[in-house]
C-alpha positions as a printed NumPy array, in Angstrom:
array([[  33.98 , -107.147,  -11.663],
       [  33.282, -109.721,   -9.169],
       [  30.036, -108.451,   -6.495],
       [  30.495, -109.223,   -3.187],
       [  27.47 , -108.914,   -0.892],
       [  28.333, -108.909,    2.726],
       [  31.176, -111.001,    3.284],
       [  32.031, -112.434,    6.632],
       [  35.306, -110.475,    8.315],
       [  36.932, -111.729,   10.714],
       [  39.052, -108.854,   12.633],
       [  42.48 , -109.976,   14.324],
       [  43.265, -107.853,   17.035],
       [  47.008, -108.184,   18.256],
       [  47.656, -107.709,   22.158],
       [  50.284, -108.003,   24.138],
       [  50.37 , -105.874,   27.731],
       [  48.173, -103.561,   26.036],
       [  44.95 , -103.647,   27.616],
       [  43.943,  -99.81 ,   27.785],
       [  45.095,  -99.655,   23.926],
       [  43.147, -102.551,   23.098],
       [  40.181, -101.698,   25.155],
       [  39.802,  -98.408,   23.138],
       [  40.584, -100.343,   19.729],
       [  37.375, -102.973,   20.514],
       [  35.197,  -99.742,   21.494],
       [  36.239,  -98.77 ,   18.185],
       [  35.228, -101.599,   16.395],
       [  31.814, -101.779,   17.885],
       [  31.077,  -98.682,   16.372],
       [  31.894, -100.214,   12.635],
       [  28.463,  -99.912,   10.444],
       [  29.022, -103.024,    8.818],
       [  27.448, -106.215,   10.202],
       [  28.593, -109.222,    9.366],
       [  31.706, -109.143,   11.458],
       [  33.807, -111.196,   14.248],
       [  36.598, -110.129,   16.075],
       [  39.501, -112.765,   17.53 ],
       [  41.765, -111.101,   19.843],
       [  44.922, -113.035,   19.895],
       [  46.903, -112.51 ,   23.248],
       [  50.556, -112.949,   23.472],
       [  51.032, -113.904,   26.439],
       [  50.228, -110.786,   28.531],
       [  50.695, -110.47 ,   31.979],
       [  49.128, -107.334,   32.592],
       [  45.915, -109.126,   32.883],
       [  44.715, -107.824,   29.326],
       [  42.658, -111.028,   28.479],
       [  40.839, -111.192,   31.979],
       [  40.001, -107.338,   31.88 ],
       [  39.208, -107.403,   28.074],
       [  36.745, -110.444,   28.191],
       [  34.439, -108.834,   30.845],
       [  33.742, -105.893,   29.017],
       [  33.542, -107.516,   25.414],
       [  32.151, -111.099,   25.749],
       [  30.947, -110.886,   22.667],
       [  34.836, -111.006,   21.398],
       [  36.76 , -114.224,   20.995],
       [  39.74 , -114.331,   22.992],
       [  42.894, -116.933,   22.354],
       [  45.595, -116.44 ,   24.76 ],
       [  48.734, -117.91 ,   23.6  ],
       [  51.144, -118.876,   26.316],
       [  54.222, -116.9  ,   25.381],
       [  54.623, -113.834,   23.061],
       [  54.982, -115.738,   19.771],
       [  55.93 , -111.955,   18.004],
       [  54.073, -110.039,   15.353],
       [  53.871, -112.365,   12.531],
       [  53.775, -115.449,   14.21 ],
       [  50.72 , -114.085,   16.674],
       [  48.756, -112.741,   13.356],
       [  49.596, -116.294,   11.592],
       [  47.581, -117.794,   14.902],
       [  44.516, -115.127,   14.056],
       [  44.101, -115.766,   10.644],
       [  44.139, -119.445,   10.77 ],
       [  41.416, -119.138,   13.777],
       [  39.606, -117.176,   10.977],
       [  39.975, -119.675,    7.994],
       [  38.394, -122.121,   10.648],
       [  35.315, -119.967,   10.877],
       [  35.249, -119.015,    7.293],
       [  35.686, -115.543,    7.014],
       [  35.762, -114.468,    3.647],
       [  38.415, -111.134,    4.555],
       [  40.5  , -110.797,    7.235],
       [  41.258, -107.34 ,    8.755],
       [  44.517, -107.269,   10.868],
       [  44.507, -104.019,   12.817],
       [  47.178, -103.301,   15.052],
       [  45.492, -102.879,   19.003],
       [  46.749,  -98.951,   18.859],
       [  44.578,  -98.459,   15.698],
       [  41.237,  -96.536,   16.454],
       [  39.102,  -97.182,   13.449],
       [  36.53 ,  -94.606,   11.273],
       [  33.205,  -96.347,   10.93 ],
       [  33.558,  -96.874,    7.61 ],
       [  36.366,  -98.921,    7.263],
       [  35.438, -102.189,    6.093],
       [  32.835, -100.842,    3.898],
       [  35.508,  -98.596,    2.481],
       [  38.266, -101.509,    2.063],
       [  35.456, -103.985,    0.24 ],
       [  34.522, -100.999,   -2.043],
       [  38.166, -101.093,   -3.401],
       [  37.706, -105.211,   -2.848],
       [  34.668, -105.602,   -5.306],
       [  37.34 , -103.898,   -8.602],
       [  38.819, -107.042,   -9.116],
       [  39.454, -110.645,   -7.971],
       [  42.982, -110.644,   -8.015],
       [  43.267, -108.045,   -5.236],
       [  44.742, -109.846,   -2.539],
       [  45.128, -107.265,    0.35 ],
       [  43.959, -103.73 ,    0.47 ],
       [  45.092, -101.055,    3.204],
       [  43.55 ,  -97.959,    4.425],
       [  45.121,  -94.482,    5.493],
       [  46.454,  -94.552,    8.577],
       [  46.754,  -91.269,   10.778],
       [  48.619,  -89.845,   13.618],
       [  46.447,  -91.006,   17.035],
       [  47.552,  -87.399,   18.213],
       [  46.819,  -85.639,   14.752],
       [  43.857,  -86.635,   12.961],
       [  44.871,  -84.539,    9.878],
       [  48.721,  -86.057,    9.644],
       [  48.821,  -89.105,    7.909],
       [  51.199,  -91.965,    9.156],
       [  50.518,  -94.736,    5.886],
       [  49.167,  -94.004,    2.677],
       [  51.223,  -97.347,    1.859],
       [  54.767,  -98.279,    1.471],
       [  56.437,  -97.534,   -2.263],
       [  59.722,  -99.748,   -2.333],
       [  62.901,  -97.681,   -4.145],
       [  65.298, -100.278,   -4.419],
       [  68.017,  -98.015,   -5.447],
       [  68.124,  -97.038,   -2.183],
       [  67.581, -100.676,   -0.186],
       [  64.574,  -99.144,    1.56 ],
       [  60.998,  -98.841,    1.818],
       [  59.343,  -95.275,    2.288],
       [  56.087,  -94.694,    4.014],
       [  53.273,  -92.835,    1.494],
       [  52.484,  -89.527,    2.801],
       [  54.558,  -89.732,    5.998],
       [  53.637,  -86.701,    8.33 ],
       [  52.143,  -84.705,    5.423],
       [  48.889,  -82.563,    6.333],
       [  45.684,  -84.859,    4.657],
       [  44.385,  -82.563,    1.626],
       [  42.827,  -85.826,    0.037],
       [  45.609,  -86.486,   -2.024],
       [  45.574,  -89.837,   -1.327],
       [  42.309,  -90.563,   -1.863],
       [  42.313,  -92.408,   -5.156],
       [  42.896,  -96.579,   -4.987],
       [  46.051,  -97.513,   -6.572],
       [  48.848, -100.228,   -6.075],
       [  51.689,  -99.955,   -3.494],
       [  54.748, -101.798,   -2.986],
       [  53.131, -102.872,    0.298],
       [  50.517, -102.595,    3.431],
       [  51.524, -101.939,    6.701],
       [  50.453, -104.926,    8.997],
       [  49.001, -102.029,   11.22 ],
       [  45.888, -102.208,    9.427],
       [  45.264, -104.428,    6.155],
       [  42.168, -106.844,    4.741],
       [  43.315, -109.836,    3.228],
       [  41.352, -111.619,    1.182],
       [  41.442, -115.131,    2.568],
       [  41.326, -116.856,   -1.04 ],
       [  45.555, -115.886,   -1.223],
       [  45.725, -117.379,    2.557],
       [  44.051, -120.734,    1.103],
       [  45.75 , -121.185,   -0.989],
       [  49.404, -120.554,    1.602],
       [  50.77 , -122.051,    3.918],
       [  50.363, -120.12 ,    7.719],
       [  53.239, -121.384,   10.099],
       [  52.747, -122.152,   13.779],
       [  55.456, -123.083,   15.788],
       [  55.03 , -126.245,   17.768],
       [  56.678, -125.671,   21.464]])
């Protein structure tokens, strides 16, 4: 078991004309109890004035504003190498529509500290409008079928997906990534 003693997390925070969602997804964050914490805000080229309107009320929040919107992956791939370069020790990639419990990093580096060769680790994620419906418990991949089915989709939360255990894979909505697999990877940007 490998102990981990308050690593550094840096928290990418997608935007992109999203600037009330966002807004309520920082207010969010500032509420984590965990301390040792940074979040980047990556802007895709908003024009909604997200990045003016976000940096006055959380100055305290790195913004990088990219000139276009380079897409999902390619906008994350721009956060998590502005992480590496501060040396975060976990990345948390949280969608800008995710409101977060208090608890969630502490909760995600419990499940961290089992083993060393846990790469990325995702929390529940539930309906914004219903608290008690669950949206992700994971994905499970049934390649019989050439698709991917979401864990707990719409099903009341009785805590039957409390437990830790493997999935086929973590929404990009809301994962920690252990920046030893990114390291060790290669993260594209595309040169314009």
């Amino acid at each position: 078991m490998i102990i981990l003693t308050n690593p550094k997390v840096s928290i990418v925070v997608l935007n992109w004309n999203g600037k009330e969602d966002t807004e309520e997804c920082l207010n969010s964050l500032k509420k984590l109890n965990y301390d040792n914490y940074n979040i980047i805000v990556v802007d895709n080229g908003s024009v909604d004035g997200s990045v003016e309107h976000l940096s006055n009320l959380f100055p305290e929040v790195n913004f990088f504003k990219n000139p276009i919107n380079y897409g999902f992956a390619e906008g994350n791939n721009i956060g998590m190498k502005k992480a590496l370069e501060e040396h975060a020790e976990y990345v948390l990639l949280l969608n800008n529509d995710i409101v977060v419990d208090s608890e969630l990093i502490n909760e995600l580096l419990n499940t961290a500290k089992l083993s060393e060769d846990i790469a990325v680790i995702g929390p529940k994620i539930y309906n914004y409008y219903d608290e008690k419906k669950i949206e992700s418990a994971g994905f499970i991949l049934k390649p019989l079928q050439a698709k991917t089915m979401p864990i707990g989709y719409k099903e009341t939360d009785f805590g039957q997906y409390d437990k830790d255990r493997e999935v086929s894979f973590i929404p990009g909505g809301a994962m920690l990534i252990n920046t030893n697999c990114l390291k060790n990877s290669d993260i594209y940007i595309r040169k314009y």
